[in-house]
C-alpha positions as CSV (number, residue, x, y, z in Angstrom):
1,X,151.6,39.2,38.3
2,X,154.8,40.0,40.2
3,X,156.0,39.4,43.3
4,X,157.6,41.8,45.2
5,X,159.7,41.8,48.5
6,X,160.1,45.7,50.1
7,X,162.5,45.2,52.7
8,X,162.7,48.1,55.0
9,X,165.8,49.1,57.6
10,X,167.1,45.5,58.1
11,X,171.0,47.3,58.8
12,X,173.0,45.9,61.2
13,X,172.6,49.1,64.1
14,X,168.8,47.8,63.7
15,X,169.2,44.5,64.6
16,X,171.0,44.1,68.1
17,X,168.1,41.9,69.8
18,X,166.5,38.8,69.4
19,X,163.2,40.0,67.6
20,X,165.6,41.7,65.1
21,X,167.6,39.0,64.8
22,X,164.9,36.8,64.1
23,X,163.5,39.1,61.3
24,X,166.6,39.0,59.9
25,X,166.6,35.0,59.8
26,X,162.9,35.0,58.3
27,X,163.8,37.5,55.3
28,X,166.7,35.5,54.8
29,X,165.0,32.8,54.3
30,X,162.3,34.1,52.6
31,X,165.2,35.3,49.7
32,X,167.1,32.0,49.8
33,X,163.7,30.4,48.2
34,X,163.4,32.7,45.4
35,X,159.9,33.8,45.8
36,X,160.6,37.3,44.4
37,X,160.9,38.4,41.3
38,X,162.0,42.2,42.3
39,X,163.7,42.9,45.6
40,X,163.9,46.6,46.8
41,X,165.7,47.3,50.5
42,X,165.7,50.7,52.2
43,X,168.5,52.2,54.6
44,X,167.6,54.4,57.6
45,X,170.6,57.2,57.3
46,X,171.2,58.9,60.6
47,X,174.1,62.0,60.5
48,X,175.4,64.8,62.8
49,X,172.8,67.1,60.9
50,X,169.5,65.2,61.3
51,X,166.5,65.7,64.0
52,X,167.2,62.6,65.8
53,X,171.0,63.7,66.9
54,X,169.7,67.4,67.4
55,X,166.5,66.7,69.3
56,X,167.2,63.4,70.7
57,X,171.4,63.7,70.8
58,X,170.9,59.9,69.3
59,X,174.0,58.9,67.6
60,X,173.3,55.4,66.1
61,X,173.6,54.2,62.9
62,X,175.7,57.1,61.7
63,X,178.8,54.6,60.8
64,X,179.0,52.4,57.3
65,X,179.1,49.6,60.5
66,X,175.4,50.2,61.3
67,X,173.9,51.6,58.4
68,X,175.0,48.3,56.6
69,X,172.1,45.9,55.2
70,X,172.6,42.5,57.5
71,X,174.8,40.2,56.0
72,X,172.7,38.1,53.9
73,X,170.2,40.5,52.5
């Protein structure tokens, strides 16, 4: 049997408080053992176009500096 890690929206505009942060660590760690033998990672993709900037005029992670996967993973 395989293991698989599914790591889901760990980008840097995510990850601004302490819970984040601490996610962060704990996958990090969690890779740094080599548990996994398949890794997949999603990225949450806002732009000017989407429902969250029209209905909700939210502007985060449109930039490569917050859609980016936290260093590390």
């Amino acid at each position: 049997m395989k293991n698989i890690l599914i790591i889901i929206d760990v980008q840097k505009g995510f990850t601004k408080i302490p819970q984040t942060q601490k996610t962060s660590e704990d996958i990090k760690e969690l890779l740094e053992k080599r548990y996994f033998d398949y890794i997949f990672a999603t990225k949450f993709y806002n732009d000017h176009n989407s429902i969250y900037k029209k209905t909700m005029n939210w502007e985060k992670l449109i930039t490569k500096q917050e859609t980016d996967l936290v260093d590390g993973i």
